[in-house]
Z-matrix of the N, CA and C atoms (Angstrom, degrees):
N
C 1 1.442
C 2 1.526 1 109.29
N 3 1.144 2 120.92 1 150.08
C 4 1.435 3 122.82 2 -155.37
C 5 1.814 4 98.99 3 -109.30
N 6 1.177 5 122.11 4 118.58
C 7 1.319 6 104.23 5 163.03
C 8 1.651 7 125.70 6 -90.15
N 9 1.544 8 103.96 7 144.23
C 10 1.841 9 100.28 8 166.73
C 11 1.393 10 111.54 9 -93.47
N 12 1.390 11 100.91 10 158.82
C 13 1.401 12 117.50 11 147.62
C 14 1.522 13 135.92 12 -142.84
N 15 1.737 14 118.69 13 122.53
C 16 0.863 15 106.73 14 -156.63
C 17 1.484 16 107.99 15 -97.77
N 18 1.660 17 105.54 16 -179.85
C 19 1.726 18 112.40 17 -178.55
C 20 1.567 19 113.11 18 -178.24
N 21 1.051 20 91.89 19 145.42
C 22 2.002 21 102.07 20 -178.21
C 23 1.180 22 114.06 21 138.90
N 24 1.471 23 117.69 22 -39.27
C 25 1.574 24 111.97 23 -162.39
C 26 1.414 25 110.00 24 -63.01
N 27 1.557 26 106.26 25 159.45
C 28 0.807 27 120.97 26 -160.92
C 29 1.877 28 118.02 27 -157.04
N 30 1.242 29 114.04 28 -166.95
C 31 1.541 30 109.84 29 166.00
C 32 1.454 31 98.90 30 -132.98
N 33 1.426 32 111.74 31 119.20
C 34 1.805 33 117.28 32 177.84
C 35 1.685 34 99.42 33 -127.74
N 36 1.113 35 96.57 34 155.27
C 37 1.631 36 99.46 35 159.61
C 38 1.041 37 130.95 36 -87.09
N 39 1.601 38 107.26 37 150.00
C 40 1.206 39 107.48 38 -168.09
C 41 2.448 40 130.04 39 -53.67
N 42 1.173 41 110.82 40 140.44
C 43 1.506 42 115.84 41 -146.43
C 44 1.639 43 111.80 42 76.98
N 45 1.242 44 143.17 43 34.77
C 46 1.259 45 140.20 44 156.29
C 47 1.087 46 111.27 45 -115.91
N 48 1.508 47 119.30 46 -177.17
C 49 1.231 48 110.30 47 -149.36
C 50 1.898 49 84.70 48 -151.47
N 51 1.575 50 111.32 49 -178.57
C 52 1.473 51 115.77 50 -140.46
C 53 1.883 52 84.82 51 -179.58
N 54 1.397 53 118.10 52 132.32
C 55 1.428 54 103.99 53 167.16
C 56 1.761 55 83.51 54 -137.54
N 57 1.082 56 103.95 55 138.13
C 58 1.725 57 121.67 56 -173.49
C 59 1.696 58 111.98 57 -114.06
N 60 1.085 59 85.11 58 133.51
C 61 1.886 60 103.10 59 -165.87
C 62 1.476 61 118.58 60 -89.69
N 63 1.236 62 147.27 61 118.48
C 64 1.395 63 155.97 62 -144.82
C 65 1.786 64 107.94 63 -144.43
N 66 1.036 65 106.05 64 64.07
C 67 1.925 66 122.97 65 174.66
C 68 1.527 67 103.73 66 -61.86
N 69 1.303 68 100.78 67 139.95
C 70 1.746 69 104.41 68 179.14
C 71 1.412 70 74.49 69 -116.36
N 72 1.686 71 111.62 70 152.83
C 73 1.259 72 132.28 71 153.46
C 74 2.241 73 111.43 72 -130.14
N 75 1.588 74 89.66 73 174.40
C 76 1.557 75 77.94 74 -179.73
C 77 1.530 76 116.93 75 96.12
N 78 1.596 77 117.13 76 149.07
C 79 1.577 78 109.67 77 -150.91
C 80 1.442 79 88.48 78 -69.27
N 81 0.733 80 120.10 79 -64.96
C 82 2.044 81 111.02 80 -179.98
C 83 1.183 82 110.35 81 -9.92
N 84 1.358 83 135.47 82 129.40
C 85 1.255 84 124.38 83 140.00
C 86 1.414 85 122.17 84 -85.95
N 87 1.441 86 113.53 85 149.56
C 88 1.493 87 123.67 86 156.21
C 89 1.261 88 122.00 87 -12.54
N 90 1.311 89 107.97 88 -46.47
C 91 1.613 90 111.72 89 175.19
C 92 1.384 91 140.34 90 -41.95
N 93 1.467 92 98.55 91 -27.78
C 94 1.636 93 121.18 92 -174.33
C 95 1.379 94 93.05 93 -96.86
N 96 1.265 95 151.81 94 18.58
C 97 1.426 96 127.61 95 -155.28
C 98 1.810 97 91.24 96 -150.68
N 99 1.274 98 101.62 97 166.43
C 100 1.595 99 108.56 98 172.92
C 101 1.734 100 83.51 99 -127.65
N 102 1.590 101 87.24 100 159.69
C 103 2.026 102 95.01 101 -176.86
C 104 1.596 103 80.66 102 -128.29
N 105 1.361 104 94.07 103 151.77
C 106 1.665 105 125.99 104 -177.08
C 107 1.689 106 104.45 105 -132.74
N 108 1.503 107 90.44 106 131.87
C 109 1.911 108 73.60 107 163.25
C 110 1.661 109 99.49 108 -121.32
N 111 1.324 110 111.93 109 146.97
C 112 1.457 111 108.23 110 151.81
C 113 1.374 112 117.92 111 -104.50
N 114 1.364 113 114.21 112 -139.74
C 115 1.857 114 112.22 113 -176.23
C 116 1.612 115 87.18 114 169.47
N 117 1.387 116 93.59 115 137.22
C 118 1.666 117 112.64 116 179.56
C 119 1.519 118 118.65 117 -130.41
N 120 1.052 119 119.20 118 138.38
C 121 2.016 120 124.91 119 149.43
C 122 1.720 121 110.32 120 -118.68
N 123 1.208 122 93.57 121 155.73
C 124 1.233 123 113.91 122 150.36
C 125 1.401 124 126.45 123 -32.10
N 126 1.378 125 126.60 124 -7.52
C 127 1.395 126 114.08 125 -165.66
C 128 1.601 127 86.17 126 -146.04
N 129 1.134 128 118.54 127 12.33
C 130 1.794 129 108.98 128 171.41
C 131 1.604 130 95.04 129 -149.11
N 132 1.684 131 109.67 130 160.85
C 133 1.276 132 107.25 131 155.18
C 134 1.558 133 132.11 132 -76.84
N 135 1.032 134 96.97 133 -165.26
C 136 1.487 135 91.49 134 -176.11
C 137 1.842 136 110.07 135 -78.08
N 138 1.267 137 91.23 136 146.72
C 139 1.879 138 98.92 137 -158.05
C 140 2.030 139 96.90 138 -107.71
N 141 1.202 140 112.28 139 143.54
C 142 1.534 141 107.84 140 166.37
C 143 1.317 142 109.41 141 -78.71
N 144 1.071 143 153.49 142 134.80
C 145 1.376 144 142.47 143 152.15
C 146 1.527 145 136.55 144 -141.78
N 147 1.593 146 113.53 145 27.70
C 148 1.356 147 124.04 146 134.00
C 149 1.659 148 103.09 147 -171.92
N 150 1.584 149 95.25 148 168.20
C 151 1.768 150 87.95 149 177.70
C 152 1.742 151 97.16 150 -146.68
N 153 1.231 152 128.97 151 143.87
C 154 1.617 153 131.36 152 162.04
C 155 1.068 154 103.29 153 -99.33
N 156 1.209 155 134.22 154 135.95
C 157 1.639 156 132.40 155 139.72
C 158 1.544 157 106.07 156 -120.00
N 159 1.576 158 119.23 157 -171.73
C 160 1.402 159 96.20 158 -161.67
C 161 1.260 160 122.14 159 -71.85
N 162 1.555 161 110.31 160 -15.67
C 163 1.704 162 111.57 161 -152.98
C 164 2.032 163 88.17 162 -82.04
N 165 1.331 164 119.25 163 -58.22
C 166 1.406 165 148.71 164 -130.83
C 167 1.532 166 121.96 165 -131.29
N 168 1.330 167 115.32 166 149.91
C 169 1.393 168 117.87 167 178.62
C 170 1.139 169 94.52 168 -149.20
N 171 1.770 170 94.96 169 141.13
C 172 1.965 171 124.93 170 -164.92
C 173 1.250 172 101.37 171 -121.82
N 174 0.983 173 117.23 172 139.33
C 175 1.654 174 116.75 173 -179.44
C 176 1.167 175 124.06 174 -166.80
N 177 1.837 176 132.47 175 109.47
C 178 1.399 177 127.11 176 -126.69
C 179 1.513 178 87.45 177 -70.52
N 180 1.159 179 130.56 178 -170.05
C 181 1.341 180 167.88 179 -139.02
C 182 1.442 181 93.56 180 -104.12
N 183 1.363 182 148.55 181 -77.06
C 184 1.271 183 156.46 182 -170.77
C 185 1.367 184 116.19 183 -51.46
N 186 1.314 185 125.75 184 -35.02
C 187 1.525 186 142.85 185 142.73
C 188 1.422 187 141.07 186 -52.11
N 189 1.232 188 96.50 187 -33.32
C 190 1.540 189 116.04 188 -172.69
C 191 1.912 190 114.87 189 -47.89
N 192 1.212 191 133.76 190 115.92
C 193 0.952 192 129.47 191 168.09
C 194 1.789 193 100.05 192 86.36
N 195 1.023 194 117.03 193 15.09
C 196 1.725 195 127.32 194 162.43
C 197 1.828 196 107.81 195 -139.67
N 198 0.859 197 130.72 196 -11.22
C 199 1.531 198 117.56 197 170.44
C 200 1.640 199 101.02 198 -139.78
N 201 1.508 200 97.55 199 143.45
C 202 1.404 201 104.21 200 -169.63
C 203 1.826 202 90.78 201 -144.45
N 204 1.775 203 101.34 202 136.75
C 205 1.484 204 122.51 203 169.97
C 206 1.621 205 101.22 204 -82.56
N 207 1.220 206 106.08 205 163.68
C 208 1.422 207 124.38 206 -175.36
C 209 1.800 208 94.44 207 -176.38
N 210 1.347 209 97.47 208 148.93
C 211 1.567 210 107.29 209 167.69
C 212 1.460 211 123.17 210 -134.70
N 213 1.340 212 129.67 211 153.40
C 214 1.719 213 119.04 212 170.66
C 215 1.396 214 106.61 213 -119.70
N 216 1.043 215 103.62 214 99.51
C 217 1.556 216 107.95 215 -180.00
C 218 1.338 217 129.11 216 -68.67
N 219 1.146 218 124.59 217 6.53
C 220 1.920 219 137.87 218 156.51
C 221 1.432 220 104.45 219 -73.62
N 222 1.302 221 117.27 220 -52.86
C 223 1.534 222 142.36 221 168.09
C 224 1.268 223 112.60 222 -41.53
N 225 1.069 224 115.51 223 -60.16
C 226 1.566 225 125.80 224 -166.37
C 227 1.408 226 115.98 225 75.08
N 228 1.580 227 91.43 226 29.43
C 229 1.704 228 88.09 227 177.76
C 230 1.600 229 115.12 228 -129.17
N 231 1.317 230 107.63 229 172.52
C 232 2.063 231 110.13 230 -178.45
C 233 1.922 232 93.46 231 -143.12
N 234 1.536 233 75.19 232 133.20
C 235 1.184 234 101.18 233 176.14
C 236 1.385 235 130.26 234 -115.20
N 237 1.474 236 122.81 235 114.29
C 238 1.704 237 116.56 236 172.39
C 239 1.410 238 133.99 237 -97.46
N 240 1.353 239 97.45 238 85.45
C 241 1.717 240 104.47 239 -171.91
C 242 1.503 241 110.75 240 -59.86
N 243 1.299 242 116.85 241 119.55
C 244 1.452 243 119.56 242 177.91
C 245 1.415 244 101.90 243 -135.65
N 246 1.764 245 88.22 244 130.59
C 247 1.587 246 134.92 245 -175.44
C 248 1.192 247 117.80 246 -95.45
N 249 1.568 248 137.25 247 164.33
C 250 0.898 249 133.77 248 -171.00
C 251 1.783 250 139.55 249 15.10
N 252 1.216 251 97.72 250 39.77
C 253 1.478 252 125.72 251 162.86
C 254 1.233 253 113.34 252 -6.21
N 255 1.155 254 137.74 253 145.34
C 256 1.408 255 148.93 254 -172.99
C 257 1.878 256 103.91 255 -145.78
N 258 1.489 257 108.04 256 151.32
C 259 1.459 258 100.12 257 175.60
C 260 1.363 259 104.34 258 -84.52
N 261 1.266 260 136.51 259 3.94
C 262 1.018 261 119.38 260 175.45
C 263 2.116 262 117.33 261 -91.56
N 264 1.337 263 82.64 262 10.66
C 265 1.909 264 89.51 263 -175.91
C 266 1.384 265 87.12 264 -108.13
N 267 1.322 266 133.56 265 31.10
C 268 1.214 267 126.91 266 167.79
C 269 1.495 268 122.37 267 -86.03
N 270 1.528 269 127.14 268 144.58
C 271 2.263 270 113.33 269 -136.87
C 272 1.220 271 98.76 270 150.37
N 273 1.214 272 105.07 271 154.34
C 274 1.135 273 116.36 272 168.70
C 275 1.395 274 117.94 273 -110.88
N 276 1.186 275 115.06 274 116.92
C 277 1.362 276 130.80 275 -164.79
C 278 1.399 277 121.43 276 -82.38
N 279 1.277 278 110.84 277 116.95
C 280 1.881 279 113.48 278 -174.91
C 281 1.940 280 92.89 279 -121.80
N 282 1.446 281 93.71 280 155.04
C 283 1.374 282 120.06 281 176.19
C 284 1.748 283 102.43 282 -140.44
N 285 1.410 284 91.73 283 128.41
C 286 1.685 285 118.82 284 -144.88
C 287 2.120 286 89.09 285 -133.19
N 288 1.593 287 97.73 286 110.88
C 289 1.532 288 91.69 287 163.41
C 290 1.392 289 127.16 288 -81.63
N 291 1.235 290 129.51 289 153.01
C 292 1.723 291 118.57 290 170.99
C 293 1.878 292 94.89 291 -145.42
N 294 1.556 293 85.26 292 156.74
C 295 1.698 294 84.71 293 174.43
C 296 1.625 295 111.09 294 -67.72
N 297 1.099 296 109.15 295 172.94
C 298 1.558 297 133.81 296 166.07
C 299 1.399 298 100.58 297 -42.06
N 300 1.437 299 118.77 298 135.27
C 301 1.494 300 114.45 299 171.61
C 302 1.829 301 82.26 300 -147.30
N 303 1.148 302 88.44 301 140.26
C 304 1.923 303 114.10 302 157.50
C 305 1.257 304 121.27 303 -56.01
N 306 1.040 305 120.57 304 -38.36
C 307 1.752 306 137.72 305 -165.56
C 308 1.241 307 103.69 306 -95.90
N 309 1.242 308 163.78 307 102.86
C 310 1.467 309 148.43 308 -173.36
C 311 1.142 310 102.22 309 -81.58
N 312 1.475 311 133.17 310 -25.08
C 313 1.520 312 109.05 311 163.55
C 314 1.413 313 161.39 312 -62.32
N 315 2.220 314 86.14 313 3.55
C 316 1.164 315 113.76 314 170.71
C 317 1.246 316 111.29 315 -81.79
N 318 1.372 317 133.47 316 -4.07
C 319 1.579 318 141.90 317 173.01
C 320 1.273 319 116.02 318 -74.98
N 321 1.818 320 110.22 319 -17.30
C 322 1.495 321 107.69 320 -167.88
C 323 1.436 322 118.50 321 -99.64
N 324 1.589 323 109.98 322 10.24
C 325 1.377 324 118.36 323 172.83
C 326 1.484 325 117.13 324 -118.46
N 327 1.355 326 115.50 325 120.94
C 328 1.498 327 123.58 326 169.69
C 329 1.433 328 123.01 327 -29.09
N 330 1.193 329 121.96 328 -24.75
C 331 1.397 330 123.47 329 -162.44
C 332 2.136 331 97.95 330 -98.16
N 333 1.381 332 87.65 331 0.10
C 334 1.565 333 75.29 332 -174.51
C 335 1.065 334 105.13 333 -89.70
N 336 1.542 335 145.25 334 5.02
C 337 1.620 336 145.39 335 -116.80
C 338 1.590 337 67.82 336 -146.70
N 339 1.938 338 103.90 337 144.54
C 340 1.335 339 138.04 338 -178.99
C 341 1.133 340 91.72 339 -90.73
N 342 1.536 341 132.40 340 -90.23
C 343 1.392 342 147.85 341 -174.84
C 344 1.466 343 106.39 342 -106.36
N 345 1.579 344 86.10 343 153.63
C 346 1.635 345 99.39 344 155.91
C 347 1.660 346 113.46 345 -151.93
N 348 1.218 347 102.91 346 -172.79
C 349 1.634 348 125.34 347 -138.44
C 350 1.584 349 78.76 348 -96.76
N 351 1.141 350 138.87 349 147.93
C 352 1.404 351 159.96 350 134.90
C 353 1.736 352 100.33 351 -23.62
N 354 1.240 353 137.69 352 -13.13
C 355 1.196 354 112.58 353 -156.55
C 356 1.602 355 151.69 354 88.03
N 357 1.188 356 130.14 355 121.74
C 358 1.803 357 116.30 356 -165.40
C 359 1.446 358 82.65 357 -145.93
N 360 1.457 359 116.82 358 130.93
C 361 1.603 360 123.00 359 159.41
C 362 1.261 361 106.11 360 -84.64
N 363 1.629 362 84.32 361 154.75
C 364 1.491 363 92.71 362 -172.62
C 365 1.786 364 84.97 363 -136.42
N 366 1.341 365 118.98 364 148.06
C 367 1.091 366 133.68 365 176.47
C 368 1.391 367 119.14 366 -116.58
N 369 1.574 368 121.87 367 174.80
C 370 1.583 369 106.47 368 174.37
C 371 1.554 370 86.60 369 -153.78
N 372 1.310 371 122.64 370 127.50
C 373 1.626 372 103.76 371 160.59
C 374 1.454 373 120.10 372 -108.34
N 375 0.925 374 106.95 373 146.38
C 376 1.344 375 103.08 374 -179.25
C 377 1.906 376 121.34 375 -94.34
């Protein structure tokens, strides 16, 4: 089983940007796994809102064209640099591994994810 660990969050203002760090540890490598991040508050559940696996990158609608996945595979880590920040992407951000699935809509449910990351807030002020 692969462990994460997350890192980056932070408090920026709103239009800044924040890129958050997602380390796989454990005999597994990264390689076998697709990374998902979600992001949570208090007043919603937990939300999907991007996933890498090797071929592809998914990324809900509200994100699109402001946060972008990338990975370093020596590292064993994936990274989601997110740009132009809004207070409403404000959450605490987890990155959750799951195996390879065919269907990408198996990426968009929490329950499909092996591990996840402890979490990093991320803030936005406006």
């Amino acid at each position: 089983q692969v462990q994460l660990v997350e890192s980056g969050g932070g408090l920026v203002q709103a239009g800044g940007s924040l890129t958050l760090s997602c380390a796989a540890s454990g005999r597994t490598g990264s390689y076998y796994y697709a990374v998902g991040w979600f992001r949570q508050t208090p007043r919603k559940d937990r939300e999907f809102v991007a996933v890498l696996d090797w071929d592809d990158r998914y990324y809900i609608e509200s994100v699109k064209g402001r946060f972008t996945l990338s990975r370093d595979d020596n590292k064993n880590t994936v990274y989601l640099q997110m740009n132009s920040l809004k207070p409403e992407d404000t959450a605490i951000y987890y990155c959750a591994a799951a195996p390879l699935f065919s269907d990408r809509n198996d990426y968009l449910a929490a329950t499909s994810y092996n591990s996840w990351g402890q979490g990093t807030q991320v803030t936005v002020s406006s």
